[in-house]
C-alpha positions in Angstrom: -62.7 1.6 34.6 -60.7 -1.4 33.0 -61.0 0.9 29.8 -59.7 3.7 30.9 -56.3 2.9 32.2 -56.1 0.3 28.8 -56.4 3.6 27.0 -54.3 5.6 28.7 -51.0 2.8 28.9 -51.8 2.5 25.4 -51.7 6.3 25.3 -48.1 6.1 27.2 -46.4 3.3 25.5 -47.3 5.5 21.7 -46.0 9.2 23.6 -42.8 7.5 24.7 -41.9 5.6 21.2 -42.7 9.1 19.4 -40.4 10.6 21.5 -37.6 8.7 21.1 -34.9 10.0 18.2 -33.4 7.3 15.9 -29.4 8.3 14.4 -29.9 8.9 10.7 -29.5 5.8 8.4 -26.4 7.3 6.8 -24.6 8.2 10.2 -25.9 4.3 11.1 -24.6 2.6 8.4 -21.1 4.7 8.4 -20.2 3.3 12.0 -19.3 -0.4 10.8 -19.0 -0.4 6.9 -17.2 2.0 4.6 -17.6 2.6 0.7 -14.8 2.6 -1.4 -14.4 4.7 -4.8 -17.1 2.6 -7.2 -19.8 2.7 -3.9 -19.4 -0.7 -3.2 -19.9 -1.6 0.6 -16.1 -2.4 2.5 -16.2 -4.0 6.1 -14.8 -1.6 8.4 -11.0 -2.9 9.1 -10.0 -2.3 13.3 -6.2 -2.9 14.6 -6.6 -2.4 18.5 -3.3 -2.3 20.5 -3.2 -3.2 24.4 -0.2 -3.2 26.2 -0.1 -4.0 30.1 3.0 -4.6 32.4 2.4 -8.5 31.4 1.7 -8.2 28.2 1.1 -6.7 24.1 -1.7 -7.6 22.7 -2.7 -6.6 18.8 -6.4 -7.3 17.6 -7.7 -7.3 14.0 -11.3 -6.8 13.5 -13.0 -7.0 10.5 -17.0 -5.7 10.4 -16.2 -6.0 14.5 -15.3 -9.9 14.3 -12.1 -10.8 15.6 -10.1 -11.9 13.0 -6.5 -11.9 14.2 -5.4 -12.0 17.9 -1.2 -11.8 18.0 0.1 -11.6 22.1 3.6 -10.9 22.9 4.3 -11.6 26.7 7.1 -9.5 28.1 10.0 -10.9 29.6 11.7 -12.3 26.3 8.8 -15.0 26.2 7.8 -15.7 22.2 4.3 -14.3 21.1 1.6 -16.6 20.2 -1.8 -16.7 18.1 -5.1 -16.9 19.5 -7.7 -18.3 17.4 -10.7 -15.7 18.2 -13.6 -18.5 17.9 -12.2 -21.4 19.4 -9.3 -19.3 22.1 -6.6 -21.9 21.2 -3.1 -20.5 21.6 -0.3 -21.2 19.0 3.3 -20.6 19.2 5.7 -20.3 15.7 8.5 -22.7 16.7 10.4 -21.9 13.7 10.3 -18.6 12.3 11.1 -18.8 8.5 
């Protein structure tokens, strides 16, 4: 009797992962790298913009890593960095 049911999840568990579809490698790959002219393998490159009563916020992504976070508050205030690992802010007091 043990034997049967063994069988038969065993049975369930292969039907169910046969039956699942899988993208295709090419359509996989696309979504976060890109090739340039010579075939070589570029990091997709994101700029999100969010903007908020409060707040504009403008996010580079790189391969989907945060590379650049820039936040301009509203009201006249000055915009600051945020560094994406750590979440320190920065302000340019000087702007050469």
């Amino acid at each position: 009797m043990r034997l049967t049911y063994t069988v038969l999840s065993l049975l369930l568990a292969s039907g169910l992962a046969w039956s699942q579809t899988t993208p295709p490698p090419a359509a996989a790959a696309s979504a976060t790298v890109q090739r340039d002219a010579s075939g070589k393998v570029q990091a997709r490159v994101e700029h999100l913009h969010v903007e908020d009563a409060g707040a504009s916020i403008d996010e580079i992504r790189v391969g989907g890593t945060a590379q650049s976070i820039t936040v301009q508050p509203k009201g006249g205030m000055p915009a600051y960095q945020v560094a994406p690992k750590t979440g320190e802010r920065t302000w340019k007091v000087l702007d050469f």
